[in-house]
N, C-alpha and C positions, 0 to 999 in steps of 0.2 A: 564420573561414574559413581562414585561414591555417595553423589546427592543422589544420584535417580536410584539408588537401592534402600537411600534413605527414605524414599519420597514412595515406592513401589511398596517398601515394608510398612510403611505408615496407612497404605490404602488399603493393601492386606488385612492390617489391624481393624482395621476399619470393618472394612465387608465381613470380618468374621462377627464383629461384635452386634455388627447388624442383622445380620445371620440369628446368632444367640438370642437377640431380643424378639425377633419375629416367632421364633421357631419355642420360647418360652412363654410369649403371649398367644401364639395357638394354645397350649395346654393348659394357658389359666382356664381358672375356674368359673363356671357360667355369670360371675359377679365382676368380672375382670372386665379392662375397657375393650368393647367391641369392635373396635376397628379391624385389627388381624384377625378375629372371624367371620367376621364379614366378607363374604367372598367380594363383591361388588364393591365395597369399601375399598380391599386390597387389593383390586383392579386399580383403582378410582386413585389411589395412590402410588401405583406404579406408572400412572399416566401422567399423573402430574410429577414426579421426579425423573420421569422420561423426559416430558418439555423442560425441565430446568436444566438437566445434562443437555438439551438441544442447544437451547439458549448464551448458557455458559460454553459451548464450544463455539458459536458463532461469533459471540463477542470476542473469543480469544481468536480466529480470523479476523476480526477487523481491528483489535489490537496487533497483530502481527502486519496486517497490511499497513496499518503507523506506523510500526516500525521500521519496516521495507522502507517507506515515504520517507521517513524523517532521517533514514541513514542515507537514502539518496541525496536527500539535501546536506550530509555532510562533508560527502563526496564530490557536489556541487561547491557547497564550501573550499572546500582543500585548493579544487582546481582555481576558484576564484583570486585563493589566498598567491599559490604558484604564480598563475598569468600576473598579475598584480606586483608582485614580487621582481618579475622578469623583466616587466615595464620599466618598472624605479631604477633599476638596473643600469636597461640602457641608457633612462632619462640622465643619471648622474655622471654617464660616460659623458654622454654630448655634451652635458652641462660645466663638465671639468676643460673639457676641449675651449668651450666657450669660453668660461672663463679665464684660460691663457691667452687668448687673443684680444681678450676686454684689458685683462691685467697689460700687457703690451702695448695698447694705445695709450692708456691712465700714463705710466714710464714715459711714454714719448711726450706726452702732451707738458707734465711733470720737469721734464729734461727742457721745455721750451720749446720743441719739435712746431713749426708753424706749417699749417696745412690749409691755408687760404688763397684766396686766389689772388690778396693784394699783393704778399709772398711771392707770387709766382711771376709778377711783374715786375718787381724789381731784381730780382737776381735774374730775369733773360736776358740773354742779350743778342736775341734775335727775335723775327716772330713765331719761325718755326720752333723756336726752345721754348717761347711762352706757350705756345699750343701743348708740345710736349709737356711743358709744366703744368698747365691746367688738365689735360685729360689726366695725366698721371694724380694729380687731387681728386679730381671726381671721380676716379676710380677708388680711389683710398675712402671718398670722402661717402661714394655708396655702399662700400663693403663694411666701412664703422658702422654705416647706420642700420647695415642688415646684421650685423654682429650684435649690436647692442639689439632689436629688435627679435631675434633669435635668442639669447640669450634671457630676455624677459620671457617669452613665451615659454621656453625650456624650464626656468624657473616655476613658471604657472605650472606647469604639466607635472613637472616632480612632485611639488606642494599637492596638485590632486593625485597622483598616485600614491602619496605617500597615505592621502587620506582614504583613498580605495582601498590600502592593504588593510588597512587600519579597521576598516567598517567590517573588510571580508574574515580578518581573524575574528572581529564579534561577534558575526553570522557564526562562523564555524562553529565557536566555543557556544554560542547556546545552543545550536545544534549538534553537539556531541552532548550536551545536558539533556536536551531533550530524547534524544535517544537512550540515555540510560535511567529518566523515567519510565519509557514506553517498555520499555525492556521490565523493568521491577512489574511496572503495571502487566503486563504479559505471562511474570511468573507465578503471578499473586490468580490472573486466571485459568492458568495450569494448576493450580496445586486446588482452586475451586471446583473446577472439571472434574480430575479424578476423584475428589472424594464423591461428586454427583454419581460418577458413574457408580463407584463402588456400593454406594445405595439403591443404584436404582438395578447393579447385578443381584445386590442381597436377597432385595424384593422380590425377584424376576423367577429365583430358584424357589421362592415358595407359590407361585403360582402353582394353581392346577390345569389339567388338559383343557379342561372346559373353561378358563379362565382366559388361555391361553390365547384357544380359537376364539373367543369375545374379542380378543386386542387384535389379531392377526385380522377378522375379520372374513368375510367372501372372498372367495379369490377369482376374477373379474380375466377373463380372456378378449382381448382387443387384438381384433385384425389387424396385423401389421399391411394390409393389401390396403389399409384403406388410408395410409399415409403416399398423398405425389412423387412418381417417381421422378429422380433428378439428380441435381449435384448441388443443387443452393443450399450453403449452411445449415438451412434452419432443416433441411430436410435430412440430409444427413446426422443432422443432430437428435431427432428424435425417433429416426432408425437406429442410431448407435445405442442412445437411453434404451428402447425397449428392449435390445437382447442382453441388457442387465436387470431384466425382472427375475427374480428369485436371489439375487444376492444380498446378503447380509447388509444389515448398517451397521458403522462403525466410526464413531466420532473421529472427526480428522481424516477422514477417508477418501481420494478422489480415486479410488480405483485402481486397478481393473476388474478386479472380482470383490470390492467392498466399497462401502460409499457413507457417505454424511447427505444430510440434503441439497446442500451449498455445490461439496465434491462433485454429487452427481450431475450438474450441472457443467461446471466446468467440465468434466471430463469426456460428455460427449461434443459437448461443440467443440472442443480440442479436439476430436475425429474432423472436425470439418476445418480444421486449422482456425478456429477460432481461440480468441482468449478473454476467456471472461472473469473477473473481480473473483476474489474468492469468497467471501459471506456472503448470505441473503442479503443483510441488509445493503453491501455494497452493489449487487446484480439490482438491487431496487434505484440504487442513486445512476445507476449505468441506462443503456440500452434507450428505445426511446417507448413513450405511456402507449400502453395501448387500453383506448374502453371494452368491458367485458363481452358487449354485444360482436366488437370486431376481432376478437383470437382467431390467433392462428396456429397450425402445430407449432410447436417449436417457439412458443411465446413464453416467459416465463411468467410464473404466475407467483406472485409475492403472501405469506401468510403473517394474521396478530399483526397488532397493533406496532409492536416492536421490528415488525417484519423477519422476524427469527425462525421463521421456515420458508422454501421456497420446494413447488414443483416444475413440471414442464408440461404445458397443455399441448395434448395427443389428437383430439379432434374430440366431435362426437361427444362435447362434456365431461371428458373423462382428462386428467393428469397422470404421471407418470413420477415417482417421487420415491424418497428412502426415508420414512417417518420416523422411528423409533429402533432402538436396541429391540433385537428377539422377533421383528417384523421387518422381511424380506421388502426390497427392493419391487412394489408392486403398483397394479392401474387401479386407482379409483375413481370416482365419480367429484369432479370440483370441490364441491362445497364436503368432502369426506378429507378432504387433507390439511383442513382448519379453518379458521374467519379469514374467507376474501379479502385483502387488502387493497391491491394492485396486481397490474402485468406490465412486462419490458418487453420488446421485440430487443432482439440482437441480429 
């Protein structure tokens, strides 16, 4: 608690100062650098610290989704190290077994104990005793050699388990290192993020109306009648999308009433009991390609190069998307949501 107040009062600091420097280069003097009076400028700049707060939040999804990954393989680890553990266990029960009974023949053999079958001819003295005496040998004389053959094997088996446990505490141990990389890496893009946002809120409040509606853009009405009626995912997925037009974005946001671009993805195909990756760029490594000629509603449509935005194609040319801070959850036209990269079916 104590961090995130440290960490909330530092972003504060922040957005005020940014604030102050905006709001003192409006009033400089017509000698001062033009940027902040330029309306179009300071558009121009609140657009591109919009895509950097997108950017820096999608990375911190797919840092997070490493981490998810790589703490599952620690917990894969552990279990490995237990089973592994449990084996050796019983391998050195039977092993100890075994070797009482090895240790017992060595004694006998030791003592002079004769277990041959020339042995067994001379002390009968009948034929029925020599039978007796040989079966009673090859009984003795197949249970040594399945002792001693069990006994090797059980050796073999402990010697690999011992080395199983052995690899799977390695495994674990870099994979608990590797987790508490991905973790540092994770906080380092948290604390990147909110200072993005706090820029790009500082900026946002000096906008003007007319500034405003330039970013927000037309606001575009798409018949929901013209999406297939049914029950298949992808349809109910881009019926759920549309009845979150007009809600706000919100980095990190999968809804109900707010979104990130990623979020909003996920959040309606999870209406249709779907689950999808959480960043763009992982929805882009998901799903299968589809070319732009063959979209379908409910096709995801990947943006940049980086693939750091993502919407969902609605039909008709038009996507369904939550692009920036301060611009609502709204339909635009394809190529108005960024540079085309890709699309996924899901």
């Amino acid at each position: 608690m104590v961090g995130e107040r440290v960490v909330r009062g530092v972003v504060s600091c922040i957005a005020t100062l940014v604030v102050g420097v905006i709001v003192l280069c409006s009033a400089a003097p017509s000698g001062a650098d033009p940027v902040t009076r330029n309306p179009d400028q300071l558009l121009a700049r609140y657009t591109s610290l919009g895509r950097d707060a997108e950017k820096a939040s999608e990375a911190m999804h797919n840092a997070q989704i490493d981490l998810d990954r790589r703490q599952a393989e620690v917990r894969a680890a552990d279990a490995a190290v237990a089973a592994a553990d449990k084996q050796l266990a019983a391998l050195s029960g039977r092993l100890d077994a075994l070797q009482s009974r090895v240790d017992t023949l060595v004694r006998a053999s030791y003592r002079g104990a004769r277990v041959n079958r020339l042995y067994a001819v001379l002390v009968s003295d009948s034929p029925q005793s020599l039978l007796d005496q040989m079966s009673g040998l090859e009984m003795l004389s197949r249970q040594t050699a399945a002792d001693v053959r069990a006994y090797r094997a059980a050796s073999a088996d402990a010697e690999k388990a011992k080395a199983s446990a052995q690899q799977a505490r390695d495994t674990a141990a870099k994979a608990v290192a590797a987790v508490d990389a991905t973790r540092a890496g994770l906080q380092a893009k948290q604390t990147d993020l909110q200072l993005n946002i706090a820029q790009v809120k500082a900026v946002y409040e000096s906008l003007t109306g007319k500034q405003l509606a330039a970013l927000r853009g037309p606001d575009i009405t798409f018949d929901p009648a013209l999406i297939p009626k049914g029950t298949a995912p992808w349809v109910v997925a881009v019926q759920a999308a549309l009845t979150r037009i007009g809600d706000p974005y919100v980095w990190g946001a999968t809804g109900p009433a707010q979104f990130d671009c990623s979020g909003l993805m996920v959040w309606a195909y999870k209406q249709a009991g779907e689950t999808l990756p959480r960043s763009s760029e992982a929805q882009l490594a998901g799903g299968t390609p589809v070319d732009r000629k063959d979209l379908r509603p409910g096709d995801l449509i990947i943006y940049y190069d980086d693939a750091s935005h993502v919407g969902m194609y609605v039909g008709d040319g038009y996507v369904v998307h939550a692009s920036t801070f301060g611009v609502p959850v709204k339909v635009v036209p394809i190529d108005d949501a960024g540079p085309y990269k890709a699309a996924r079916r899901y």
